[in-house]
C-alpha positions as CSV (number, residue, x, y, z in Angstrom):
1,X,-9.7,80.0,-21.8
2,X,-7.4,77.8,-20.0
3,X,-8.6,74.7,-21.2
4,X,-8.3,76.2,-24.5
5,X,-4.5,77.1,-24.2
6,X,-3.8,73.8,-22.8
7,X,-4.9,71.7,-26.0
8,X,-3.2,74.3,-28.1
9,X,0.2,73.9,-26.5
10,X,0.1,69.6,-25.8
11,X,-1.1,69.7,-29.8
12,X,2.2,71.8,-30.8
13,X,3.9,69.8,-28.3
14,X,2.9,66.7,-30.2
15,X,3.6,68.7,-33.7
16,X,7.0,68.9,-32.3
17,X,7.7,65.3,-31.7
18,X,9.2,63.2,-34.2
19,X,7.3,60.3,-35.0
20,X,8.4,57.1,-33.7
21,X,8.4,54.3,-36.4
22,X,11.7,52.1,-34.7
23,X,13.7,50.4,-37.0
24,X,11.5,49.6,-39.6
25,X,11.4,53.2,-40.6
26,X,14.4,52.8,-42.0
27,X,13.7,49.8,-44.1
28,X,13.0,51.3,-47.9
29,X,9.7,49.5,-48.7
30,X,11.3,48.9,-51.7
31,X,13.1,46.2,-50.3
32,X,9.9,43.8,-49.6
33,X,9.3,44.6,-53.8
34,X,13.2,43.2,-54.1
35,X,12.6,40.3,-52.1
36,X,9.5,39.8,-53.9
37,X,11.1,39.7,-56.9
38,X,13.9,37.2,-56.0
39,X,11.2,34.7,-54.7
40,X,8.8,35.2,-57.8
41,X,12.0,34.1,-60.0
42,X,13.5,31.4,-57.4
43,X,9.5,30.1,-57.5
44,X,7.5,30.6,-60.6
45,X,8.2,29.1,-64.0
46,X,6.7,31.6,-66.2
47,X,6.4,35.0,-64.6
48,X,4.4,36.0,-68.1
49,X,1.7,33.7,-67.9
50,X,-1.7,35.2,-66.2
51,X,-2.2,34.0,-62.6
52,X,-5.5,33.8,-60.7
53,X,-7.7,33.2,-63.6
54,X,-6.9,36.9,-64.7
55,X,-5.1,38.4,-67.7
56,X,-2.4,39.8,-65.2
57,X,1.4,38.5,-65.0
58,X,3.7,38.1,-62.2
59,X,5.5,40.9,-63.9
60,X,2.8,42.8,-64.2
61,X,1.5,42.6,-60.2
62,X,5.4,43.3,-59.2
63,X,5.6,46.7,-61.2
64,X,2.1,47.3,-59.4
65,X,3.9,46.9,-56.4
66,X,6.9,48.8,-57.1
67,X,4.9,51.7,-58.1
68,X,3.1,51.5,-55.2
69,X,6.1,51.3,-53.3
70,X,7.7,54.4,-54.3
71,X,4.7,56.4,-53.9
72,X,4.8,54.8,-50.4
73,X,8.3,56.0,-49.8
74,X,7.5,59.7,-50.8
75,X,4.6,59.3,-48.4
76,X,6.9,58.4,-45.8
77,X,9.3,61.6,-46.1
78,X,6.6,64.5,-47.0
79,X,6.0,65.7,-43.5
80,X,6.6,69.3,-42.8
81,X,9.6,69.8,-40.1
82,X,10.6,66.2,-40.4
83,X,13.6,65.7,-41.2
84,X,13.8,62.1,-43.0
85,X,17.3,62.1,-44.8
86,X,18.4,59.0,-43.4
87,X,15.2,57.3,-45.0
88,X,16.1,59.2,-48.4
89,X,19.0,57.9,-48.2
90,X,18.4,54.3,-47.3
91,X,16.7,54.0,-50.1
92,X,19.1,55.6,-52.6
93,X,21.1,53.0,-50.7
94,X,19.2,50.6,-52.1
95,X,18.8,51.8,-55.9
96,X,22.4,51.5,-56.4
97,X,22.7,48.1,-54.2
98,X,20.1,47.0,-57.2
99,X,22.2,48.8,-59.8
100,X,25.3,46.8,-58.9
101,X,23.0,43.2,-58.7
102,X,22.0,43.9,-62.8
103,X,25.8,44.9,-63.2
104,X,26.8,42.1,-61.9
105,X,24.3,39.8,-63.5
106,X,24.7,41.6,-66.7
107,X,28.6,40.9,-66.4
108,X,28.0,37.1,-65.8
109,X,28.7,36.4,-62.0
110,X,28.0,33.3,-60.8
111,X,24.3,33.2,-58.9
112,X,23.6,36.3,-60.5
113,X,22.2,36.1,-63.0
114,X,18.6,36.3,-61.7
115,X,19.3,40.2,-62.0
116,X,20.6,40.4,-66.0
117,X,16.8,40.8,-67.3
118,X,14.4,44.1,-68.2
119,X,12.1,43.1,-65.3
120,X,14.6,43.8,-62.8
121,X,16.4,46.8,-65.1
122,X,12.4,48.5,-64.6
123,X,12.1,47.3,-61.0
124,X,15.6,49.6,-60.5
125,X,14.8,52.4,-62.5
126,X,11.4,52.7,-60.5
127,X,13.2,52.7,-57.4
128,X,15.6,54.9,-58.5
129,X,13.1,57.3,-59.2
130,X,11.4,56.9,-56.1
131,X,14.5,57.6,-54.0
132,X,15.5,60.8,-55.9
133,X,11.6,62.3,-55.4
134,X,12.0,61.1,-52.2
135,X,14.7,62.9,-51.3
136,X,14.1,65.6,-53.0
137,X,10.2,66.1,-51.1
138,X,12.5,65.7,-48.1
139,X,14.4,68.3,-49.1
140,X,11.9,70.7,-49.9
141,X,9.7,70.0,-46.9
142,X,12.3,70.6,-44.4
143,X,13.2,73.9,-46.5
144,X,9.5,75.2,-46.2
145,X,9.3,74.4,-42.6
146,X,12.6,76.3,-42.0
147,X,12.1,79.2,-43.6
148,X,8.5,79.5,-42.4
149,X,9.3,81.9,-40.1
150,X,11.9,84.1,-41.8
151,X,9.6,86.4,-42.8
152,X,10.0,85.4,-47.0
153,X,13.3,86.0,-46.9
């Protein structure tokens, strides 16, 4: 029975343990989709016109990506008793850093204009949406695993 006590207590020890991700946990994913984005329109001439020999766009491969992104990001802060609000909030961060790039390309600055298009406006709405879930799974996880042991109260 010892034995048996022993793996039950080192695997709530390692329940108990934050997971360790370093610094590039709290990079939004979201940003490599960005980045994407800015060397797709620095680089490609069209981004309507099919790539690879297949009826898909540029455009359409980066909102691939951004969806797959945010569903990434909720991955990344839906674990029970974790509490990932810095995360949430890098990438809200990040949504309104792309808000104010299509303001600002929308209003005309110089070097900006790269941002004053729909393709971007859908790339920030995505992430927008992404971020609030986000935080909000956060949220609701960290509320579960608190009140777990309240007796329903």
């Amino acid at each position: 029975m010892t034995g048996d006590s022993d793996s039950a207590h080192r695997a709530a020890h390692a329940l108990a343990q934050p997971p360790r991700g370093g610094l590039l946990k709290y990079i939004p994913a979201f940003l490599f989709v960005v980045i994407l984005y800015v060397i797709g329109k620095l680089t490609i001439a069209n981004p309507m016109a099919p790539i690879f020999g297949l009826s898909l766009s540029w455009n359409d491969v980066l909102i691939v990506a951004a969806s797959m992104a945010a569903m990434a990001e909720q991955l990344r802060v839906s674990h029970p008793g974790i509490d990932n609000t810095i995360e949430g909030m890098a990438m809200a961060a990040l949504a309104v850093v792309q808000i104010l790039l299509f303001a600002l390309g929308a209003a005309g600055v110089n070097g900006l204009g790269m941002f004053n298009n729909a393709e971007f406006l859908l790339l920030t709405i995505i992430s927008m949406t992404g971020a609030v879930v986000a935080i909000l799974i956060n949220a609701r996880t960290l509320r579960r695993s608190i009140g777990f042991g309240d007796g329903g109260n």
